[in-house]
N, C-alpha and C positions, 0 to 999 in steps of 0.2 A: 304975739297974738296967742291966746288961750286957747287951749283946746276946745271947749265947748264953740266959742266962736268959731274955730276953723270947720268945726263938724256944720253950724248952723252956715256958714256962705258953702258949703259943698252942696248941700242939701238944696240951697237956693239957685245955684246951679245949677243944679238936675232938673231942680223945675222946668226953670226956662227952658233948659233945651230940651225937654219933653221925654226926659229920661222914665222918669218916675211921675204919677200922678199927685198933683197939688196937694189931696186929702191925705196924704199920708203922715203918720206922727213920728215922734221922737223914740215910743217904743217901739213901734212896729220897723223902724229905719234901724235898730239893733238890732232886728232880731235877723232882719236881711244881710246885718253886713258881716252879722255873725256866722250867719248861713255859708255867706261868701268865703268865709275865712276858714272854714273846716277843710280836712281834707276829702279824699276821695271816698266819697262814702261804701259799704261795701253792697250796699241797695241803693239804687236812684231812688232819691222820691218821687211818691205819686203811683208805684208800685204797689205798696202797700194800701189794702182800705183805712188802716187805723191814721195813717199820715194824710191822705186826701183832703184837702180844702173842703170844709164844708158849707160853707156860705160863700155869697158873690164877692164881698169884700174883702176876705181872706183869696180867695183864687188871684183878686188884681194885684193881691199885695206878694204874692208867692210866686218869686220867677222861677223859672223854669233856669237847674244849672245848665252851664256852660262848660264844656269839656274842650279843652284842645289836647295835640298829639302829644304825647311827650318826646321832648327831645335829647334827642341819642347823639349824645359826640361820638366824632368817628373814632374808631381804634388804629392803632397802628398794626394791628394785625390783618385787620383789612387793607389798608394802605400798601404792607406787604404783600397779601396775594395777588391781588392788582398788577402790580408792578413785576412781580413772579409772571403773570399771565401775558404781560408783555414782551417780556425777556422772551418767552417759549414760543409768543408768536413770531418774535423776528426769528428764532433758532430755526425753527418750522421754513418760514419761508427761505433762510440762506439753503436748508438743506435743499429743498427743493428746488431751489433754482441751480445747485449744485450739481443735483442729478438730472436736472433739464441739459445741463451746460456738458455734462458727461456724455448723454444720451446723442448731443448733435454732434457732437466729435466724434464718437464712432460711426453715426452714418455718416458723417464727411471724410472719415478715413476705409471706409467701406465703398462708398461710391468712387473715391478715390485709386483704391483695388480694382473694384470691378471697369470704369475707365482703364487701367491701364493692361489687366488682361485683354478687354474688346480689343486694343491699340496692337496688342500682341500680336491677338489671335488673325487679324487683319492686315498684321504684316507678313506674318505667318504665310498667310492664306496667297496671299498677292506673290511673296517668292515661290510660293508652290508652282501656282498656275505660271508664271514665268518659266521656272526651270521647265516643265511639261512643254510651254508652247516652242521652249527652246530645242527641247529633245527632237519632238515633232520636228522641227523646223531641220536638225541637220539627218534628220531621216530621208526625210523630203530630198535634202540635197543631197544625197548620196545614193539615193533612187532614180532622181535625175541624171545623174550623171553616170550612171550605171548605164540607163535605158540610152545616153545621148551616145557613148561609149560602143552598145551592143547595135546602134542606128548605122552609126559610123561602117560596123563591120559590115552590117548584112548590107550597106549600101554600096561597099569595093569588089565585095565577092558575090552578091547578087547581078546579074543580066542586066541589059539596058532597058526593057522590058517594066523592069521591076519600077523603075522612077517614075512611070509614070500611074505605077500603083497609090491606091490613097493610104497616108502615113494612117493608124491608127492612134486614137488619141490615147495619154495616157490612162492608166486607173484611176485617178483622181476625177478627170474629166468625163470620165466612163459611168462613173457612179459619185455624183454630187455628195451625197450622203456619209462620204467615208472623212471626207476633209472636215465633217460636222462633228461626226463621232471621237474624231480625233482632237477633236476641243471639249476642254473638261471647265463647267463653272463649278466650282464648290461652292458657293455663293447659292444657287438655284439647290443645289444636291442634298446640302443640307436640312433647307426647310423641309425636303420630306424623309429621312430620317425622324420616326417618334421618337416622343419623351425619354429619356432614361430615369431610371427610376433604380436603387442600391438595393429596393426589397425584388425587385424582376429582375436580375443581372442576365440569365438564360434564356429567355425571352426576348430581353433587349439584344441580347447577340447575333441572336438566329436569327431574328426579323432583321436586323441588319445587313445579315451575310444572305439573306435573301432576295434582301434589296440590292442588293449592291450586285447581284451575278444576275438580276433578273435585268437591270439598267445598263451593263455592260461596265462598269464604272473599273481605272483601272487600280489594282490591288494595290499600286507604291501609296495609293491616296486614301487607301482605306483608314488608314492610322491617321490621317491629316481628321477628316470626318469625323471620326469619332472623338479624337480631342478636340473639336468644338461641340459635341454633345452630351460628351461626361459631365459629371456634377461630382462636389464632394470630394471624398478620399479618390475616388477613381480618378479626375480630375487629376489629381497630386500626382498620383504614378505615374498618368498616358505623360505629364508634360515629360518624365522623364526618357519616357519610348521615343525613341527617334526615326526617323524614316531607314538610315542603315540598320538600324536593330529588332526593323519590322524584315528586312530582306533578308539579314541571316538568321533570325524566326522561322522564315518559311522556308529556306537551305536544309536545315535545321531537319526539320518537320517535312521535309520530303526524301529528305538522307534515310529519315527512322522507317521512312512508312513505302521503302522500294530496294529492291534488289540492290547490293548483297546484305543489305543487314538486315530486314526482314528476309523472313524464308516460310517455304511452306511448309505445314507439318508433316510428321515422320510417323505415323501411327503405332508399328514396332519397335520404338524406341522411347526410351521415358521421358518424362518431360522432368523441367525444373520451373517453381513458381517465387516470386518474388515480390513483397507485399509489406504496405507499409502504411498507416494510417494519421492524420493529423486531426487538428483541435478544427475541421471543416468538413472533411473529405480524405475517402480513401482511393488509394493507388494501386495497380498489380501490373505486372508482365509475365505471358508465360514464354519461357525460354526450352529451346533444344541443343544439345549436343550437338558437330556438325562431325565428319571423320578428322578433321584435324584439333579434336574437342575442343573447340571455340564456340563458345554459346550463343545462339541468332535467336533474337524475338521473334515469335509468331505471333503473338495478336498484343492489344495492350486493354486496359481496363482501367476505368476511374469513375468512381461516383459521391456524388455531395450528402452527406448525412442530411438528413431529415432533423426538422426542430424536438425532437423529442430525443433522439441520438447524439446530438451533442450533450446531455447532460451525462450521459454516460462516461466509466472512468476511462485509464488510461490501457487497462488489459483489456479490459471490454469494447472499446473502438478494435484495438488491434486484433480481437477475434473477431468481430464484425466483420472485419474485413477481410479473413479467412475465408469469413462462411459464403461473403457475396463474392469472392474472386471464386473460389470453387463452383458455386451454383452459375456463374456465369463461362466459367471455360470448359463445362459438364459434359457438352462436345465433346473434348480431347480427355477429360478426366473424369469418366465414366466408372464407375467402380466397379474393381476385380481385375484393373486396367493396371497396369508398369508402375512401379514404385514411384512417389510423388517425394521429390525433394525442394522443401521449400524452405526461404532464406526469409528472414526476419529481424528486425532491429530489436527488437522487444523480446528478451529473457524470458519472462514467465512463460512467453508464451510456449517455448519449448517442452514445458512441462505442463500440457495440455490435459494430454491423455493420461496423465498419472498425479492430476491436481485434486483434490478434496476442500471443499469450501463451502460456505453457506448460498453462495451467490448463485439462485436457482437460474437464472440468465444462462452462467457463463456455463452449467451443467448442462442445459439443453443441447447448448451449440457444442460441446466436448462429444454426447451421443449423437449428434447431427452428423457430425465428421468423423465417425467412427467408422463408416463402411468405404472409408479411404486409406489406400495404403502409402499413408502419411509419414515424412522423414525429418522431423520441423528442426532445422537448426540456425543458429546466431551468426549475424554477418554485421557486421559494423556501419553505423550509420553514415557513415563517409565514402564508403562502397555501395550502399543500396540507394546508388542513384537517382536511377530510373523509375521506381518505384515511389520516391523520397520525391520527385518533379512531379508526380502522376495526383497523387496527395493533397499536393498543394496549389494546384492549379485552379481553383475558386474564388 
């Protein structure tokens, strides 16, 4: 077939299907299809006034183009990011559930702790009160058999007279109330016991120690109680305290604080001071001569620095602690009063009174303690005890 004929059945086709209107020519059908066939123009038509149709039969014969999208093949560079974005989401989520799956195992190894302290502390608890109700119990029996013992007597060498006396009953039955007192729940005792808290430690003690002498509660259980109320590092230590190493604690601590090694002061005799400070808290003892020059404590002293005082260095705590052991034992060490000889771990500080330095601090306290008749010398820290416990007790 020819080309003219393929153009003339196209043409007749469109007719029919009502593409194109009947009257159209042979020119006018070029110049459409020529139209069709340009590329994208850089003006639509129809924009322009000089292009506009100017007659009816020009406008039916001037279609209007057609524009579709242009199509974009994908790149493989997209294909990659995609596939990148995928990868990052599962990395994402493995991590996450990584650290989900981290996260339940330590509170299952945490809950696991704390169960097996509870388990402890309530076996703990339960030997406690046993061994007490045990104690009690052979008190009892040894009371009894005392009273059944001294019954026996008074009833061979008492008159006949006397049997028909009424037996009095014992103390227990005399007063209901002791057989009560004498059962201890820690279980109850504890709930009132407040909070502990590591920034109140002084607070929490004393309210303790005054609960506990206002309730009657007895001392071997004091150390039971409070290791079920500590928290934290405290926690850590008490488990180590043990109920004997609370009794020879207070041994200890009743030895230091009564006759013969406490004594009372000497007024005409000098005194010696002993003073020692740590990265918390400072220590002192003031000490006397005795006639067989054995030195006895007369009082003792310790106090907790202040948060601004711990920044302080290491010659500067240990003068600190000069100045408050002196301003507190100002009683006995009055100035114009007996040579003061005081023992120190800490070197520099011997050279007190003959020190030159920028540190207006440590100048103050050098003319502070200047209207004392001060003997400051070096004692080994392996000797200065007393002082060295006193320190560190915070």
């Amino acid at each position: 077939m020819l080309k003219p004929d393929l153009r003339t059945a196209v043409i007749q086709e469109m007719e029919i299907c009502g593409l194109i209107p009947p009257a159209i020519s042979e020119t006018d059908l070029l110049q459409v299809v020529e139209h069709s066939e340009e590329p994208e123009p850089a003006e639509p038509p129809g924009d322009s006034p000089s292009e506009m149709p100017t007659t009816p039969e020009e406008r039916k014969l001037t279609p209007l183009p057609v524009t579709l999208p242009r199509y974009e093949p994908p790149s493989p560079t997209s294909a990659l990011s995609s596939l990148e974005a995928a990868r990052l989401q599962v990395r994402l989520a493995r991590v996450k559930y990584e650290a989900q799956e981290k996260a339940r195992q330590q509170d299952i190894s945490l809950e696991l702790k704390r169960l097996e302290l509870e388990a402890e502390t309530k076996l703990r608890l339960r030997k406690m009160e046993l061994d007490h109700e045990l104690q009690m119990l052979r008190e009892n029996t040894s009371t009894s058999g005392v009273e059944a013992r001294s019954a026996d007597t008074l009833q061979t060498d008492s008159p006949p007279d006397a049997d028909r006396r009424e037996v009095e009953p014992p103390a227990d039955e005399r007063n209901p109330d002791a057989t009560e007192r004498r059962k201890f729940d820690v279980g109850k005792c504890i709930a009132l016991v407040p909070t502990f808290r590591e920034t109140e430690v002084d607070s929490f003690f004393s309210a303790f120690e005054r609960l506990a002498a206002a309730l009657d509660w007895p001392r071997e259980v004091w150390s039971l109680v409070l290791q079920c109320k500590l928290s934290g590092k405290a926690q850590v230590v008490s488990f180590k305290w043990t109920t004997a190493a609370q009794g020879a604690f207070e041994n200890c601590k009743l030895l230091l604080c009564s006759a013969p090694v406490l004594k009372a002061p000497d007024l005409t005799r000098p005194f010696k001071l002993e003073i020692d400070a740590s990265d918390v808290g400072m220590g002192a003892v003031l000490l006397q001569e005795d006639e067989g020059a054995l030195d006895h404590p007369v009082s003792y002293f310790s106090k907790k620095f202040a948060k601004y005082q711990l920044h302080y260095s290491t010659v500067e705590k240990e003068t600190l602690a000069l100045v408050l052991a002196i301003q507190h034992f100002e009683v006995y060490l009055y100035p114009g009063s007996n040579p003061i000889v005081v023992y120190t771990d800490h070197n520099p500080l011997v050279f007190l009174s003959r020190m030159y330095n920028k540190n207006q601090r440590l100048m103050r306290w050098a003319l502070l303690v200047q209207d004392y008749d001060l003997h400051i010398q070096h004692k080994k820290g392996t000797d200065n005890i007393v002082a060295d416990s006193l320190s560190m007790a915070f």
